[in-house]
C-alpha angles and dihedrals in degrees: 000000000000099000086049097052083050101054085051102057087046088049092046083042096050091041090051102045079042097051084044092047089048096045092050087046080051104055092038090100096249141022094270100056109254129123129219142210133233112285119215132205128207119205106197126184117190094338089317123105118226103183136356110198130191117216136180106250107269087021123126132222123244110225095218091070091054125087111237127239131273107247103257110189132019120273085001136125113238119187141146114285097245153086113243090185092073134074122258116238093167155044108256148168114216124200129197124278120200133192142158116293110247093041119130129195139202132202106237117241092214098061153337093302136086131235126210105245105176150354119214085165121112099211108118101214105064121211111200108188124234083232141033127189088345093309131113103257097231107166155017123223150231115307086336090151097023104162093342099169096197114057122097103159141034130197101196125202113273090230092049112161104172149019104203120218112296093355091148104017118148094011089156084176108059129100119168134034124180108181119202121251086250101070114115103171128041103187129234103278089004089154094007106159094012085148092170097058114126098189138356118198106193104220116250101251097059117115105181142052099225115218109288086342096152091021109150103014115140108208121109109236144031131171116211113216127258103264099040100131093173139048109181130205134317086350097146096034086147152109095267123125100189132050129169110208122202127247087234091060117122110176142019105202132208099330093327088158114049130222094251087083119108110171124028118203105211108197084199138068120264078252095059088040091058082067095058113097107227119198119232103179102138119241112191103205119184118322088036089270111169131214147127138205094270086054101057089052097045107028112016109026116054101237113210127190121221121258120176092201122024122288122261088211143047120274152084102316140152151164135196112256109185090358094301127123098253130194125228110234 
């Protein structure tokens, strides 16, 4: 009887020093027992601050507390650079972020960032924004801009990663892209049947020619950076005469270069160029004209190797005077 009188005053001691231990854990102000302090947000516009709100840590804010932004720029969106459906961990200051009205956006699946996934807008010059939501805008997706008639212009974010398949395609409209240095990938058809482009300049970190990526466009020339190994089908399907390759490159694919060429600018030697595999898989166009890839380079274009002083000996050669492709004479 003793022994079990005992055991019940241990067992009511233990449950009571537990539920007190687990009721001072619980007002701590997080599992681990540490406490913290209010957080505050500032929300600043051009230097002024608009609100500054305090928040419980892990607590969210609700919007509807917050002032909302200036406009900042004509037929653009211009709200606060964060996500108020997230809980707040820190203190923090948020600026503004604008970008063109009709402009939709999608939370990659494949990381913290966003990616632009439509336009439904009318304004002709598009202004995509470097954040969303807080996030770094990446990428754009799939088809996002497919035969849209309106767009002439793009601002791209300055921390651009990739262009998605046909993103672009059948822009008729548009007629200049700068891509930022960032882009890695350029999809298959990215600015297929951009018949307006004036120009088109490949970033520096793409390794690959995507399939008809530049099909249908109309300017003259193109250089292709320095570390590009593959150009796929049907790439330069395009109006252009003169192209300057890389010395990196490894493989022209099914008719990647077109029979409109007249002059290739080899950055390599004829030695280097030996190494490159050429396709030539025959493609027959209109008027049942014959050619491949290996034909242009060795029976329609001129193909010239790259030589920094003047050759000692006859031959194709050229160098770049001025930052033109320039032939030896």
């Amino acid at each position: 009887m003793k022994n079990t009188i005992k055991k019940v005053i241990l067992f009511t001691l233990f449950s009571a020093f537990a539920f007190s231990f687990a009721l001072f854990s619980g007002c701590s102000g997080s599992g681990n027992g540490e406490t913290h302090d209010p957080l505050t947000v500032e929300f600043v516009q051009n230097g002024q601050t608009k609100a500054s709100v305090t928040v419980g840590y892990g607590e969210k804010i609700d919007e509807n507390n917050v002032t909302k932004p200036e406009a900042e720029k004509e037929n653009c969106v211009t709200e606060w650079n964060f996500d108020f459906d997230l809980p707040v961990y820190e203190n923090a200051t948020i600026n503004t972020v604008v970008y063109t009205q009709g402009l939709s956006f999608s939370k990659s699946l494949k990381g913290d960032f966003y990616l632009v996934s439509g336009y439904n807008g009318e304004v002709a010059d598009l202004f995509l924004p470097d954040f969303y939501k807080g996030k770094q805008v990446t990428g754009i997706k799939s088809d996002a801009f497919k035969r849209n008639q309106t767009i002439v212009s793009v601002r791209f974010p300055s921390q651009l990663v990739s262009v998605a398949d046909g993103a672009f395609k059948s822009c008729h409209g548009l007629t200049e892209v700068i891509l930022p240095d960032t882009v890695t990938t350029i999809g298959a058809s990215a600015f297929e049947d951009c018949t307006s482009l004036v120009s088109f300049k490949i970033p520096p970190l793409v390794k690959v020619i995507s399939s008809r990526m530049a099909q249908g466009h109309k300017y003259d020339f193109l250089s292709v950076p320095e570390g590009v190994t593959v150009i796929e089908s049907y790439a330069f399907a395009s109006h252009m005469s003169k192209i300057v390759l890389p010395v990196s490159l490894k493989r022209i694919e099914y008719v990647g270069i077109w029979a409109n060429l007249r002059q290739i600018f080899y950055a390599g030697s004829e030695y280097d160029w030996i190494k490159v595999d050429v396709s030539s898989e025959p493609y027959t166009g209109t008027g049942n004209f014959t050619f491949s890839a290996k034909s242009i380079t060795m029976d329609i274009a001129a193909l010239y190797f790259y030589s920094e002083n003047a050759p000692v000996r006859h031959g194709n050669y050229w160098h770049y005077v001025s930052g033109e492709p320039t032939i030896w004479e």
